[in-house]
C-alpha positions as CSV (number, residue, x, y, z in Angstrom):
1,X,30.5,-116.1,-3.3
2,X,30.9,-112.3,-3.3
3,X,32.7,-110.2,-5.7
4,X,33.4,-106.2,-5.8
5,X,35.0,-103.3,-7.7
6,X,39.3,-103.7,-7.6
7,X,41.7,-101.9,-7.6
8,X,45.9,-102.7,-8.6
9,X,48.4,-100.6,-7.2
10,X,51.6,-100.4,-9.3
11,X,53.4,-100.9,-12.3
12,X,52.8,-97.6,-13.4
13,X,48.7,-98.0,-14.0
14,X,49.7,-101.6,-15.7
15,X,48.4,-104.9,-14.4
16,X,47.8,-108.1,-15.6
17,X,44.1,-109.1,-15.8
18,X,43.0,-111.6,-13.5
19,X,39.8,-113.3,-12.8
20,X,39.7,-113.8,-8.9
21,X,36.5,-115.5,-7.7
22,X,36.5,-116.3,-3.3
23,X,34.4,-118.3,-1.8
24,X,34.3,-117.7,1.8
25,X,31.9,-120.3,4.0
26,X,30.0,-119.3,6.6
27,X,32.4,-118.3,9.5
28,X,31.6,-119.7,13.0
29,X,33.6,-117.7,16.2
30,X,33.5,-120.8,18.3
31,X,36.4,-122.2,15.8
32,X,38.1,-119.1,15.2
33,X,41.5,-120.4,16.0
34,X,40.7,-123.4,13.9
35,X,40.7,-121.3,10.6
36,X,44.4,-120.6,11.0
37,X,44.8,-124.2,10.3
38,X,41.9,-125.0,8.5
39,X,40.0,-123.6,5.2
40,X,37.3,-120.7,5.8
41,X,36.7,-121.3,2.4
42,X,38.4,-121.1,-1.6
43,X,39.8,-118.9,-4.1
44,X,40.6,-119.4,-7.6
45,X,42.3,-117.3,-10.0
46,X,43.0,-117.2,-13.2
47,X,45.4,-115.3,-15.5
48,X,43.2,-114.1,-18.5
49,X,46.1,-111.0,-19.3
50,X,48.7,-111.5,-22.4
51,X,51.8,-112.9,-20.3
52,X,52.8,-114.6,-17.0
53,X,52.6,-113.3,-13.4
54,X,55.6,-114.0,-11.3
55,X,55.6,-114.6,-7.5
56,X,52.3,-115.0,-7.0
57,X,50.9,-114.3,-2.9
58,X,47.4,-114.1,-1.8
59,X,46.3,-113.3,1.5
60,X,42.8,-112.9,3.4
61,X,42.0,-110.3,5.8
62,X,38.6,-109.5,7.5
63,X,39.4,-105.8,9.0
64,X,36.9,-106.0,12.2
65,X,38.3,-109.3,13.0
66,X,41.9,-109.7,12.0
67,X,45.0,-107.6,13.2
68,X,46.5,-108.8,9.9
69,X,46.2,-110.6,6.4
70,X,46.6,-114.0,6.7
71,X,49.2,-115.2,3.4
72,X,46.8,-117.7,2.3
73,X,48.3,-118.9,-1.3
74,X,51.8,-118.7,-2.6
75,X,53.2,-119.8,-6.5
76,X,56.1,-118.9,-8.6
77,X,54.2,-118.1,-11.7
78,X,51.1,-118.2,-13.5
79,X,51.1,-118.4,-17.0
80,X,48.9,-116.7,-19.5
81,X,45.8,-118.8,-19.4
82,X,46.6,-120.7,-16.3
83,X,43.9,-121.0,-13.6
84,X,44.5,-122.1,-9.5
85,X,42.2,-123.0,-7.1
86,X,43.4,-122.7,-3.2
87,X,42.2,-122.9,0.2
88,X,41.5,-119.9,1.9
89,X,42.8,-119.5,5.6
90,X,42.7,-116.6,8.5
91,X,43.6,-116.0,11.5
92,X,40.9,-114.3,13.7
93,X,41.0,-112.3,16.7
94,X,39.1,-113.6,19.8
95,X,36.9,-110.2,19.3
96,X,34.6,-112.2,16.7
97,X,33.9,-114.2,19.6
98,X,31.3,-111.4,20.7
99,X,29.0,-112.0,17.9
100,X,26.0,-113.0,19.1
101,X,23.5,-112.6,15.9
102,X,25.0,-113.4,12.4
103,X,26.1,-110.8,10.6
104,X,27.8,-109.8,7.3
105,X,31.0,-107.9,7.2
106,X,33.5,-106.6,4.8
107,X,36.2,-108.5,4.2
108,X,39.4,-108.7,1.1
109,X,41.0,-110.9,-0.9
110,X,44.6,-109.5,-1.5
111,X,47.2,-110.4,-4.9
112,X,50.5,-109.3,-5.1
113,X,52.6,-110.3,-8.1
114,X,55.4,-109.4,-10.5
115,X,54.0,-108.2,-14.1
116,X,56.8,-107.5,-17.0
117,X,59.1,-106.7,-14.3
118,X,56.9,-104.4,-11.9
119,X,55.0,-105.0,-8.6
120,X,51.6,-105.2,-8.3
121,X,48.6,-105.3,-5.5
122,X,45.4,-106.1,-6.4
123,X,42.2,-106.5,-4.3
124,X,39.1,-108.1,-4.2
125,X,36.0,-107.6,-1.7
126,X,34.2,-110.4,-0.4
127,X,31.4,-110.1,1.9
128,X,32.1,-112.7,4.8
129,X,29.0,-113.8,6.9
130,X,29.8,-114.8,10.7
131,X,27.4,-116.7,12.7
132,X,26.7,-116.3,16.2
133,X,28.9,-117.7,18.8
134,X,26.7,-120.0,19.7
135,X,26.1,-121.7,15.8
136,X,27.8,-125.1,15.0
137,X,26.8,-127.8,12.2
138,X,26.7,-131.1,12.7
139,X,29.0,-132.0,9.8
140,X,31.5,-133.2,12.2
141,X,31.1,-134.0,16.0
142,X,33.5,-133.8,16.8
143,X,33.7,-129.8,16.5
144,X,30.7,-130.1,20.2
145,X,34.3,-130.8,21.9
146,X,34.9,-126.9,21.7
147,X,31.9,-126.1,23.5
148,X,33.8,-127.7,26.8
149,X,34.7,-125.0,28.4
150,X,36.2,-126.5,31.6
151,X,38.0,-123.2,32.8
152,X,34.7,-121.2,32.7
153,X,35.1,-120.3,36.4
154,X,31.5,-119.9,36.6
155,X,31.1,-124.2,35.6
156,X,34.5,-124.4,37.9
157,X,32.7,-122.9,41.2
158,X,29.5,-125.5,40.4
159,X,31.5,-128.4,40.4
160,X,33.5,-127.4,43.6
161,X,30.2,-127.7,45.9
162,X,29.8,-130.9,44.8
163,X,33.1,-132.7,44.4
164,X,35.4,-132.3,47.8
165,X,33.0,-133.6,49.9
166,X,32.1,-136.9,47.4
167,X,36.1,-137.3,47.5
168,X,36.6,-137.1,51.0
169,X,33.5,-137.3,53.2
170,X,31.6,-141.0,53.9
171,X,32.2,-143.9,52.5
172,X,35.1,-144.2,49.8
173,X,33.0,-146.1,47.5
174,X,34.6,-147.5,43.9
175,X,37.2,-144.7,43.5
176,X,37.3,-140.8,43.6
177,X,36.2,-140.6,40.0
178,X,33.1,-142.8,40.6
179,X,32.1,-140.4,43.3
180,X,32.5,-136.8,41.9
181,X,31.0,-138.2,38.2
182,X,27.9,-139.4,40.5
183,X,28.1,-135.9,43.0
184,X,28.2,-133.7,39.7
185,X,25.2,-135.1,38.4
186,X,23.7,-135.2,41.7
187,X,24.6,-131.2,41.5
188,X,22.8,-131.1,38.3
189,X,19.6,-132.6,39.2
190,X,19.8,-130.6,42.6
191,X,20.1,-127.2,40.7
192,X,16.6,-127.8,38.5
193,X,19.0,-128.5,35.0
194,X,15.8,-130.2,33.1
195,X,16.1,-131.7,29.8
196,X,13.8,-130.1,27.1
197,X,13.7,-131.3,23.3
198,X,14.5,-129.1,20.4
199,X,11.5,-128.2,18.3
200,X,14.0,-129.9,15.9
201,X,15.2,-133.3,16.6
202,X,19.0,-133.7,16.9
203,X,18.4,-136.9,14.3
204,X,16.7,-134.0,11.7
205,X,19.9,-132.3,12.6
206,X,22.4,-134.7,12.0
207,X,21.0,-135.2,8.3
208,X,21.1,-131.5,7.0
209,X,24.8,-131.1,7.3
210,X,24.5,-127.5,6.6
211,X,22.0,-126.7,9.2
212,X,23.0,-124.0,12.0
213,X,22.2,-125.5,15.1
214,X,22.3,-123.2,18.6
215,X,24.2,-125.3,21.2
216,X,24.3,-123.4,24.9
217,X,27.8,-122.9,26.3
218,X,28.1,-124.6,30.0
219,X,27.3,-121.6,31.6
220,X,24.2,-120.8,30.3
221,X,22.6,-124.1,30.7
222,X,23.8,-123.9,34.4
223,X,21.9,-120.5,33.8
224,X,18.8,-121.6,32.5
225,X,18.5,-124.3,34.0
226,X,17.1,-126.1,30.5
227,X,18.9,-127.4,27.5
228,X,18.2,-130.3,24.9
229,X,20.8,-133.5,24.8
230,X,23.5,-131.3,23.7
231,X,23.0,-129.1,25.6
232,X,23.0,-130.8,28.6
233,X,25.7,-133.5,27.4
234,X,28.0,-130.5,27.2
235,X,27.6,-129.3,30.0
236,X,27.9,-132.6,32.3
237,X,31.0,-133.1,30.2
238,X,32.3,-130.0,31.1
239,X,31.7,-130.0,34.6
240,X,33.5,-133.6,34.5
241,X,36.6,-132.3,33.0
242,X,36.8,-129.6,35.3
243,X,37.2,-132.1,38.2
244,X,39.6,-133.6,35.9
245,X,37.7,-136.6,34.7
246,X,38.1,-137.6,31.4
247,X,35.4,-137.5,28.9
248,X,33.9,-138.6,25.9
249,X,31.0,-138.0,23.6
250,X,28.3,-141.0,22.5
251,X,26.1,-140.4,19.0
252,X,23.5,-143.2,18.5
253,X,20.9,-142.8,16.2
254,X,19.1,-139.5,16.7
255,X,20.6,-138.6,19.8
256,X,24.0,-137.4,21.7
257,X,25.2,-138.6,25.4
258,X,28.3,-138.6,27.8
259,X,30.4,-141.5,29.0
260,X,33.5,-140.8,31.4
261,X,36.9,-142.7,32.3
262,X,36.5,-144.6,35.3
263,X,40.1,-144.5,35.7
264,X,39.5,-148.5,36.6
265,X,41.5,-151.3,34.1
266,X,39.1,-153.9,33.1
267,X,40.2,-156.3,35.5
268,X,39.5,-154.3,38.4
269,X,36.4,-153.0,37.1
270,X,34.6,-156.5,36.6
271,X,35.4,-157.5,39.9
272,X,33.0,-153.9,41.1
273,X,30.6,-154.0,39.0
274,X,28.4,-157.1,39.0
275,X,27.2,-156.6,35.0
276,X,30.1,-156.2,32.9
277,X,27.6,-155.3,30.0
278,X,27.0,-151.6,31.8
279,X,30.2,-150.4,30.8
280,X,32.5,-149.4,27.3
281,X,35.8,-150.9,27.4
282,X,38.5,-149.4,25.1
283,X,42.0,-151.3,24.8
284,X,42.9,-151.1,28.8
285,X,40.3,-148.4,29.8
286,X,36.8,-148.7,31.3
287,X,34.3,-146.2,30.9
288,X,30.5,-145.6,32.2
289,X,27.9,-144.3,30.1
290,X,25.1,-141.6,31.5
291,X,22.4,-140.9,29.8
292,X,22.1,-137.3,30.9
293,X,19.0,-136.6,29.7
294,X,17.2,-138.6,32.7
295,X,18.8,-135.9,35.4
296,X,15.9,-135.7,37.0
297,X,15.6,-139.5,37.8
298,X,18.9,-140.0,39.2
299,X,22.6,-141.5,38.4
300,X,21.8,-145.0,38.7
301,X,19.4,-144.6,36.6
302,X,20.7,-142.3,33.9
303,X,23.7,-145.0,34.0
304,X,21.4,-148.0,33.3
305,X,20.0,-146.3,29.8
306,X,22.6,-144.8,28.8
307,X,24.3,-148.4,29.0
308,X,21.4,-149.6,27.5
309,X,21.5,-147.3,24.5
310,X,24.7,-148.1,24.0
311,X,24.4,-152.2,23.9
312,X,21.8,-151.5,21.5
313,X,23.2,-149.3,18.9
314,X,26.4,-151.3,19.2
315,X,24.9,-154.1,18.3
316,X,23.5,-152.7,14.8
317,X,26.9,-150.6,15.1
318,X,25.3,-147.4,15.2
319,X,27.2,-146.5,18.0
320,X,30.3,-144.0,17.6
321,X,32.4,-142.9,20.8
322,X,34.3,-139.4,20.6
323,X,36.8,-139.0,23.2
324,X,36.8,-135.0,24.1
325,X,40.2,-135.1,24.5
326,X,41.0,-136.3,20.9
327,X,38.6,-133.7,19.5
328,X,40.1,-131.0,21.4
329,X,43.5,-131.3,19.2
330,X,41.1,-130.2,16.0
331,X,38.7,-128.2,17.6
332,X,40.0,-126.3,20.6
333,X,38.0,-125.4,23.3
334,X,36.3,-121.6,23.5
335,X,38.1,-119.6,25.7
336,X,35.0,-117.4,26.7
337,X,36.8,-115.6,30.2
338,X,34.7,-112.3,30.9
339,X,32.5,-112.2,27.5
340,X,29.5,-114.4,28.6
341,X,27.8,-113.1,31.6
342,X,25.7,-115.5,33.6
343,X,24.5,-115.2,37.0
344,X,24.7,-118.2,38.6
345,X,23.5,-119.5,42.0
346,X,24.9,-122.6,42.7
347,X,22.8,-125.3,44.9
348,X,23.5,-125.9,48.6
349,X,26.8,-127.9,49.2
350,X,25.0,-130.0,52.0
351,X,22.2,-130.6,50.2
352,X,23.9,-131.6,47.5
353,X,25.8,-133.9,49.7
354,X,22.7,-135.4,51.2
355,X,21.1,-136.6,48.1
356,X,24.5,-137.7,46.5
357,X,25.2,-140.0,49.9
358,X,21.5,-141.2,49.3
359,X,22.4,-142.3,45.9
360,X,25.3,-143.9,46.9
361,X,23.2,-145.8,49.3
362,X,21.0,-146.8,46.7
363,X,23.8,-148.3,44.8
364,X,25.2,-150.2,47.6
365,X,21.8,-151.6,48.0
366,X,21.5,-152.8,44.5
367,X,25.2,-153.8,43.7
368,X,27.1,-155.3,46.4
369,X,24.2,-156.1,49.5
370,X,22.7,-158.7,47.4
371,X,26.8,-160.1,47.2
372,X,27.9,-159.5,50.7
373,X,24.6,-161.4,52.2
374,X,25.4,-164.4,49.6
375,X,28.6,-164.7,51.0
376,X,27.9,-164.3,54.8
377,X,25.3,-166.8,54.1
378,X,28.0,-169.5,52.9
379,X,30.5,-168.7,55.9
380,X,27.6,-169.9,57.7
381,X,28.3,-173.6,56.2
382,X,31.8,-173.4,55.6
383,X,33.2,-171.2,58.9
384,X,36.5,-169.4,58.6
385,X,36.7,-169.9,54.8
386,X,40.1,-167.9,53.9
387,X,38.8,-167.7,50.4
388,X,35.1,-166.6,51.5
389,X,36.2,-164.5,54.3
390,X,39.0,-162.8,51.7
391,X,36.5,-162.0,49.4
392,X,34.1,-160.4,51.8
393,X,36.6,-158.5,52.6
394,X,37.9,-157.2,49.4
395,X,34.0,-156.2,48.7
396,X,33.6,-154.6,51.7
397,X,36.9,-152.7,51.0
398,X,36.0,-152.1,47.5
399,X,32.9,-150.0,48.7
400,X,35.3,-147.8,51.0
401,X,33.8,-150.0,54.4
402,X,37.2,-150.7,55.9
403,X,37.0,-151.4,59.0
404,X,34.4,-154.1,57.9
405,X,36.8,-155.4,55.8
406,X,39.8,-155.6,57.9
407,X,37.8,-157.5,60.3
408,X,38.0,-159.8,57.5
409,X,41.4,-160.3,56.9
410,X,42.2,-160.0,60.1
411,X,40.1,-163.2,60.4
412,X,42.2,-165.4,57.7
413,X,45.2,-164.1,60.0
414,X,44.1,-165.5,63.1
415,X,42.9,-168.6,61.6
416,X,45.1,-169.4,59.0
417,X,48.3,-167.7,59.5
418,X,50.1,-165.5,57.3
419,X,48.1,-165.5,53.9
420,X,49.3,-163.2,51.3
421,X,46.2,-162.2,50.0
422,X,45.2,-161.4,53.5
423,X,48.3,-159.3,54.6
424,X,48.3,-157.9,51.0
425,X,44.9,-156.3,51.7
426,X,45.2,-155.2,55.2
427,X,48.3,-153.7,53.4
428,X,46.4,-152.0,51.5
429,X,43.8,-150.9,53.8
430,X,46.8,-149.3,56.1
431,X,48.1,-147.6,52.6
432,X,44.5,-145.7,52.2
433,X,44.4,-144.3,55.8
434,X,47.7,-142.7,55.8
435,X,49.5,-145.8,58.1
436,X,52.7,-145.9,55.9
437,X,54.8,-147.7,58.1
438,X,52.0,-150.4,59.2
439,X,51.4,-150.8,55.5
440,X,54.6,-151.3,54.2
441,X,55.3,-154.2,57.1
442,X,52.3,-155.9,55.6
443,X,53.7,-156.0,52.2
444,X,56.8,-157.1,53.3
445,X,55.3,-159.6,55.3
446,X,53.5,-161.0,52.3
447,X,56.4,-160.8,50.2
448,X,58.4,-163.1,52.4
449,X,55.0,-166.1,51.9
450,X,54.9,-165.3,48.7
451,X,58.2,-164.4,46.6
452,X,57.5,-162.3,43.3
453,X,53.8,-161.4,44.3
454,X,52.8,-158.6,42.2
455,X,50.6,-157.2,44.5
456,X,53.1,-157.2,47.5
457,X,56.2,-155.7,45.4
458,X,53.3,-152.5,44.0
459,X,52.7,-152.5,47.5
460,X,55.7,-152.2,48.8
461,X,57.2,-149.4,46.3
462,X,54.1,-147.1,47.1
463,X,54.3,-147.6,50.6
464,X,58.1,-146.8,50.4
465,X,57.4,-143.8,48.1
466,X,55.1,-143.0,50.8
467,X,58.2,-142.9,53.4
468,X,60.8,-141.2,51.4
469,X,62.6,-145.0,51.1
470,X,63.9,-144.8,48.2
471,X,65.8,-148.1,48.4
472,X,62.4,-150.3,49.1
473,X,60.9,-148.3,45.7
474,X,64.0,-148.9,43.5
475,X,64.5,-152.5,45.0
476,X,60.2,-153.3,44.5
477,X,60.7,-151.4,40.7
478,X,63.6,-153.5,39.8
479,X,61.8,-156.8,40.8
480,X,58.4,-156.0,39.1
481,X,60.4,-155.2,36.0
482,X,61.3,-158.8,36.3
483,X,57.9,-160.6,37.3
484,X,55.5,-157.8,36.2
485,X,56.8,-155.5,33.5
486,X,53.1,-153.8,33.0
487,X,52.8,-152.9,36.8
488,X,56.2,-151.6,36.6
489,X,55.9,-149.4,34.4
490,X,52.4,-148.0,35.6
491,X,54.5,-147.4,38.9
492,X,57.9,-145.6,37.1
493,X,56.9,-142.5,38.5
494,X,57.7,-143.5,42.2
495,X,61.6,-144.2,41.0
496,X,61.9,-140.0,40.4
497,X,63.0,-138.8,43.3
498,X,63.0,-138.9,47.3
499,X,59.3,-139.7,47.6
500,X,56.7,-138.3,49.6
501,X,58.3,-138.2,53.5
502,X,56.3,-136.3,55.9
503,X,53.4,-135.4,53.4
504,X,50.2,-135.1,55.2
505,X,47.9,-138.9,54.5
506,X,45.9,-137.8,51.4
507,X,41.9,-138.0,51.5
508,X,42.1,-139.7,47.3
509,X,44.6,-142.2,48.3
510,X,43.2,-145.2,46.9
511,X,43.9,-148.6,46.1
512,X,42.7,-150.9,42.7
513,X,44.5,-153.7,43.2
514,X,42.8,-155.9,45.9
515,X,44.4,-159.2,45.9
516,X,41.2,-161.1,45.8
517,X,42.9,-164.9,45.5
């Protein structure tokens, strides 16, 4: 709390006496759009004069960082005696954003009121201490959310080395998300990021509520090259979000971590990934934990502890999950454009490549070799097994080896005749490399075995979106709405227009959905 010499202007040297005491926190630039909304601090006031002071206004106003007073506190009267305490609001200029040491500066608590019939302005210094830019406490943790720059252009040219080439060169392993979350960190590990601990434990820093911690913006732990879990669980975050991968934040005890949206339902993410227990399901969403702190030992391995971690803490419940996105709507993200100046080298786009493919390998090796072999071993007893051969296929297909696994289907075809499951998924396989027509002849084809299949009919209205036929969309949509409300309405969007006719075959189109029956 500061107070100062006023001053009233008006009512002919007459004023009411008042007794205004502010108390302005601590002010922190990374949230200075959150003050507009949110208190920067108090004020109370009390009318100690001989009568009653009539619409009552108090505004705030740091000079050096606001273009204007911010009307804080309004009220009809205040009676002699009467006392108000208010919250205290501003709105700040992206200026304040340049501090970079703490600093105290002048600021003004303004009262303007009627007094027996006259106007009156009084005012009120308060000295107003701002932080550095890079200051946050860890009262809420949401408020690491803002420190997510994903437009920084300097975190937005990393993450394109890494992320166009996991998308669209090799295998098309899981999904696209899968493979750019993996490439990024690859990208980090590639770059020399290492993870170094805080003199200062982030547990010690969790407990003192008040303490000023110094969390490094995206781009200058790209810079460095160094940061502590915060730091570096900002920055994979950020470089997620800027491939357009959701993310969220994971506090267990003592320490902070990522996990991301693997854009996968539960359903279809259980039938990938062999232990269910590695991932976080929220109502329909599945999402994979990465201990970022391990960056220099890998993905795979960063996703086994962080997973671990997370089973563990859960199980005491001393786990909380922030989604970035939710914490973005009270804390906004720092819009830093052309005031932090890094100089940033990013790594070698092949080399980068080359080690991600390796690790990609490794996962192959681990998660689905040990599955496929299991399974060729059993064909060896029970020879042209639909079921068997149908779901060697979908794992093949599932790890982005299609022609393995339309050797597969094709298989079932030969032998058995026109299986649905087996037309669905060479169906699907058509859809993924660009073959519209071909694809949308298999779902048909299935749909005729098989009336009402869910897979056939989403089939059939993406393959028809696909076309430009808008008839096989609106004619699949209507029947799903019918048999399979859900899929329907995941797949409303196709029903909006003339569809996608002559558009180039996409490098992301993908399929979840592998009839495995």
């Amino acid at each position: 709390m500061s107070l100062g010499v006023r001053y009233h202007v008006g009512a002919g040297g007459r004023a009411a006496n008042l007794k205004v005491e502010p108390q302005i926190q601590p002010i922190f630039p990374l949230f200075y759009s959150y003050y507009d909304k949110h208190p920067a601090g108090t004020t109370s006031i009390k009318n100690t004069g001989t009568g009653p002071i009539q619409d009552v206004k108090v505004s705030f106003f740091v000079k050096q960082f606001m273009d204007q007073p911010k009307l804080t506190w309004t009220c009809k009267e205040l009676a002699r005696g009467e006392s108000k305490t208010f919250d205290v609001f501003a709105l700040f200029r992206d200026n304040i954003f340049g501090v970079t040491e703490a600093t105290k500066v002048a600021g003004e608590i303004s009262v303007t009121y009627r007094y027996f019939g006259s106007d009156v302005t009084g005012s009120y210094p308060v000295t107003v201490m701002v932080n550095n830019r890079n200051g946050m406490t860890w009262d809420d943790t949401c408020k690491a959310a803002a420190f997510i720059t994903s437009n920084d252009m300097n975190v937005r040219s990393f993450a394109a080395r890494a992320v166009p080439d996991a998308r669209s060169r090799g295998t098309a392993a899981i999904n696209a998300t899968f493979r750019a979350a993996m490439a990024l960190f690859t990208a980090m590990r590639i770059q020399g990021i290492a993870y170094i601990p805080d003199p200062k434990t982030f547990a010690s820093k969790l407990e003192d509520k008040e303490a000023v911690d110094y969390l490094q913006f995206p781009a200058q732990t790209l810079e460095t090259r160094a940061g502590d879990c915060d730091d570096l669980s900002i920055l994979y975050a950020t470089l997620l979000e800027s491939a357009g991968i959701e993310t969220a934040f994971i506090t267990v005890p003592g320490h902070i971590y990522v996990a991301f949206n693997l854009d996968l339902d539960p359903r279809s993410a259980a039938a990938v990934f062999v232990n269910g227990a590695d991932l976080i399901t929220r109502e329909d969403e599945t999402w994979m934990p990465v201990e970022i702190t391990r960056v220099r030992d890998g993905f795979l391995k960063a996703w086994q502890t962080g997973a671990q971690e997370w089973r563990s803490a859960s199980a005491s419940q001393n786990a909380a999950f922030i989604p970035v996105h939710s914490a973005w709507e009270k804390f906004c993200p720092a819009n830093t454009g052309e005031i932090i100046k890094v100089n940033i080298s990013p790594p070698d786009s092949e080399r980068v490549y080359g080690a991600y493919a390796a690790e990609l390998q490794a996962f192959w090796t681990a998660a689905f070799q040990p599955r496929v072999s299991k399974l060729q071993d059993d064909l060896k007893v029970q020879k042209s097994d639909s079921r068997l051969l149908n779901k060697l296929g979908v794992l093949y297909a599932r790890f982005g080896k299609y022609d393995e696994a339309r050797q597969q289907f094709q298989m079932i075809v030969a032998s058995s005749g026109e299986v649905p499951a087996a037309l669905i998924n060479l169906g699907n396989i058509a859809y993924v490399k660009g073959d519209n027509q071909a694809a949308l002849d298999y779902f048909t084809r299935a749909l005729k075995r098989s009336s009402n299949n869910s897979f056939a009919l989403q089939g059939i209205a993406m393959a028809g979106y696909e076309l430009g036929d808008t008839n096989a969309v609106q004619s699949a949509l209507a029947q799903l709405k019918r048999s399979d409300p859900d899929a329907a309405e995941r797949l409303a969007s196709l029903d909006a227009g003339s569809g996608g006719k002559g558009r180039a075959a996409s490098a992301e189109k993908e399929v979840s959905s592998w009839n495995e029956e």
